[in-house]
GUNU-371764 format. One line per field, with one value per residue (C-alpha): x, y, z. Coordinates in pm, whole numbers. Layout:
<sites>
px <- X,...
py <- Y,...
pz <- Z,...
</sites>
This chain:
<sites>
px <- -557,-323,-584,-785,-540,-413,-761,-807,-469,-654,-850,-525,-363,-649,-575,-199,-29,-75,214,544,487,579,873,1004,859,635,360,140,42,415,520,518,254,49,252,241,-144,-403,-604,-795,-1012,-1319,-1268,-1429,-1697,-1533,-1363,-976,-725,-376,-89,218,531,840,1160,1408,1758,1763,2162,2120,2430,2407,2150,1774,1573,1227,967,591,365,-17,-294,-620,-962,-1082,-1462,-1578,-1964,-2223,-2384,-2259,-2311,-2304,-2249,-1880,-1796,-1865,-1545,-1509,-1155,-971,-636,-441,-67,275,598,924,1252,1536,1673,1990,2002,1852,2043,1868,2110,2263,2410,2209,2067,1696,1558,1766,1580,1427,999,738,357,56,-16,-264,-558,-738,-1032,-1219,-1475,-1379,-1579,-1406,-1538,-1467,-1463,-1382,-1140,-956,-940,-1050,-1068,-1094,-1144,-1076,-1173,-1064,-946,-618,-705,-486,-455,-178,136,267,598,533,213,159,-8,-285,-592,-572,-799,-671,-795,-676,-729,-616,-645,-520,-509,-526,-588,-373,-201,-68,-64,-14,-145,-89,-238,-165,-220,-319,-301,-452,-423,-580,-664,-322,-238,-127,200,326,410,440,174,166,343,26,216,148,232,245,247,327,302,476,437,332,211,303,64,151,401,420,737,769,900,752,876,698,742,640,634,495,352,393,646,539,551,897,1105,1446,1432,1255,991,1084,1089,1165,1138,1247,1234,1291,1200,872,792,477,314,-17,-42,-387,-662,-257,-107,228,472,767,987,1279,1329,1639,1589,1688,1630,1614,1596,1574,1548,1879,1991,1848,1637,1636,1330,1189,862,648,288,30,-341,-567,-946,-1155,-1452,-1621,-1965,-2063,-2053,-2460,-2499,-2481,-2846,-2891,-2942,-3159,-3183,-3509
py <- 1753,1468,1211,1349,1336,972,859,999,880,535,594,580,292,77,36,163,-210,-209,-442,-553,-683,-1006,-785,-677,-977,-1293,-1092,-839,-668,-428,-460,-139,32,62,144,530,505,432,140,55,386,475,793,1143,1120,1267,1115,1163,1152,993,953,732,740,572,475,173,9,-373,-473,-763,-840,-553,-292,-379,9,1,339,273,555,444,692,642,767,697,726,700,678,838,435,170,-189,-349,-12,19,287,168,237,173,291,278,253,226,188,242,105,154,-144,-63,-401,-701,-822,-1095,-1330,-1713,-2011,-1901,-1558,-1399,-1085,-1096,-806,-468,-517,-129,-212,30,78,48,-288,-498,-228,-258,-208,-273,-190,-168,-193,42,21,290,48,350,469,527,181,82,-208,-245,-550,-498,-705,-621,-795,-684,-767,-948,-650,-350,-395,-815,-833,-617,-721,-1018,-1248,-1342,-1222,-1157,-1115,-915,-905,-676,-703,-401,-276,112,336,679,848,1142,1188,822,631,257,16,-331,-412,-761,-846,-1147,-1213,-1536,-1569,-1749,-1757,-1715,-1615,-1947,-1737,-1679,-2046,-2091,-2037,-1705,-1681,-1689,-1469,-1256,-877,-735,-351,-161,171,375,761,1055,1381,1752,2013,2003,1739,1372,1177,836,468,224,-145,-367,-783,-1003,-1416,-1649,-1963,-2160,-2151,-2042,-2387,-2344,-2099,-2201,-2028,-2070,-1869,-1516,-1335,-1021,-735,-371,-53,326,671,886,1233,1397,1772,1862,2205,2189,2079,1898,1641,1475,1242,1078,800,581,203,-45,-433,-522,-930,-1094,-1428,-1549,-1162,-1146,-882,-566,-317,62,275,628,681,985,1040,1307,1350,1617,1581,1618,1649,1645,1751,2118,2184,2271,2662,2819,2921,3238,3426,3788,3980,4203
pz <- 1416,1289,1438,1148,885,995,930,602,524,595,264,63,221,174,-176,-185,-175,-561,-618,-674,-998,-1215,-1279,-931,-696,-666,-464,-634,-268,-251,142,359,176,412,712,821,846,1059,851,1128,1205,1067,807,807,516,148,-128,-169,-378,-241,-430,-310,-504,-358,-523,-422,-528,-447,-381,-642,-913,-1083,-866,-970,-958,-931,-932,-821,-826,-713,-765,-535,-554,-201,-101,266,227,474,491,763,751,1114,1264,1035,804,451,200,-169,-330,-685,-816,-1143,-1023,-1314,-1220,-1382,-1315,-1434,-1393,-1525,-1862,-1974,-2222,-2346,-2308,-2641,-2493,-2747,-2580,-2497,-2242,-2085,-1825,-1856,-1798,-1724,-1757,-1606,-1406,-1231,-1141,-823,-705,-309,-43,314,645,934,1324,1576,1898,2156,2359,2026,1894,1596,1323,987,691,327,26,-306,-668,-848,-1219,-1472,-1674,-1768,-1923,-2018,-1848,-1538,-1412,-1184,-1425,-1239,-1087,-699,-404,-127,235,512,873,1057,1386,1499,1811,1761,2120,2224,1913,1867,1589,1648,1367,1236,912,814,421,252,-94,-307,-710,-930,-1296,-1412,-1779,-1999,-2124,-1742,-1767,-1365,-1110,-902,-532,-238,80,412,472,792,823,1107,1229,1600,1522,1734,1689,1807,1628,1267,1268,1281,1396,1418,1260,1030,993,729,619,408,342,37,193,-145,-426,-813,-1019,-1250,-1001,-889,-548,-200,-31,-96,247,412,732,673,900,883,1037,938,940,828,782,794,567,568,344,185,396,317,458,346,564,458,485,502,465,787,652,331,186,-196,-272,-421,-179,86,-3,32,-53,-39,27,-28,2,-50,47,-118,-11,-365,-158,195,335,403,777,874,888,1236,1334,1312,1636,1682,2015,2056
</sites>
């Protein structure tokens, strides 16, 4: 049954990585996103709703706090193109930092650091393949828009592509979903350029009826530095344990992760992640035929 809900699941993740904003990180793609789901497998037909909300502290000088919560409408379309499951999804993410003080040379005091709002909407379409033997592969391109609230949002346009690959036989779950992010067209107020970088999203979990155990571990690396910013490549790898619950037409699963390696982040990371998936809609199962004895 879980092989099912990993694969709708997929839907949501496609579109999930909504970003670490202008105000949390250089990369508008948020690391880890993704991991906990199959992105490689074809899904069933429907459209979805998935909602991923997790919630972090950053060990910088003092604690930076930051809130995402990305809402998804997901549609897997009856049509295939090259024999893979054609995909197109939605989101509008918010994010809230509670973050330091900002003061200009003068000490005066500019920013609390408090910032929330809506932020770099995404949309994409997706190809899925079912290979056999319960492998299967997956590419995603989609554009995060320059759009949502000035001081939050990455200030740039970005196109993401996702290559995935998942197995899914006998209850397993074992995906890597690798991420890669490009910007251009970057607002004239930013000042800077916008950070170009890799995630890398991975996925171990295993099911027993209802419930899903397993780990996650998630990275990420810019391959250029913004124009203006004091600091290197911005880089880091983080793990945790999953568990999931399938309670029918709602599936849920939360995990936890722990920087296990950071650099030019200003400290480790530890987030809570929770995620829901309610199908909106799927197709009406054919009518059993009717059968008379004389």
């Amino acid at each position: 049954m879980f092989k099912e809900v990993m694969k709708i699941g997929a839907a949501g993740a496609l579109l999930m990585t909504a970003g670490t904003t202008a105000a949390h990180a250089g990369a508008t793609a948020q690391p880890g996103e993704t991991a906990g789901l199959a992105r490689g497998a074809p899904l069933p037909e429907g459209v979805y709703f998935v909602n991923t909300l997790d919630w972090g502290v950053r060990n910088t000088n003092p604690d930076t706090k930051v809130l995402v919560d990305i809402p998804v409408i997901a549609w897997s379309t009856p049509w295939s193109i090259f024999g893979g499951n054609l995909q197109f999804l939605a989101a509008t993410p918010m994010i809230h930092v509670d973050g330091n003080n900002t003061f200009d040379a003068a000490g005066n005091f500019l920013n609390d650091g408090d910032d929330y709002g809506f932020y770099n909407p995404f949309v994409a379409a997706a190809l899925a393949f079912d290979l056999g033997g319960g492998f299967g592969v997956s590419y995603l391109s989609g554009i995060y828009f320059n759009a949502g609230e000035r001081g939050i949002r990455v200030p740039a346009h970005t196109w993401r592509q996702d290559f995935a690959i998942s197995y899914t036989g006998d209850g397993w779950n074992l995906t890597a979903n690798l991420l890669w992010g490009i910007t251009f067209d970057t607002s004239k107020w930013a000042g800077s350029s916008t950070a170009n970088g890799f995630n890398l999203d991975l996925t171990a979990t295993k099911t027993f009826g209802k419930w899903e155990v397993g780990a996650v571990g998630f990275g990420s690396t810019e391959y250029d530095i913004p124009n203006g910013r004091a600091v290197g490549k911005q880089k880091q790898f983080a793990l945790g344990p999953l568990v999931g619950y399938n309670f029918g037409p709602v599936i849920m699963q939360a995990f936890v992760t722990r920087d296990v390696y950071q650099r030019n982040m200003g400290g480790k990371d530890t987030r809570f992640w929770s995620r829901v998936i309610i199908p909106l809609w799927t197709p009406e199962k054919p009518m059993a035929p009717l059968v008379t004895k004389y």
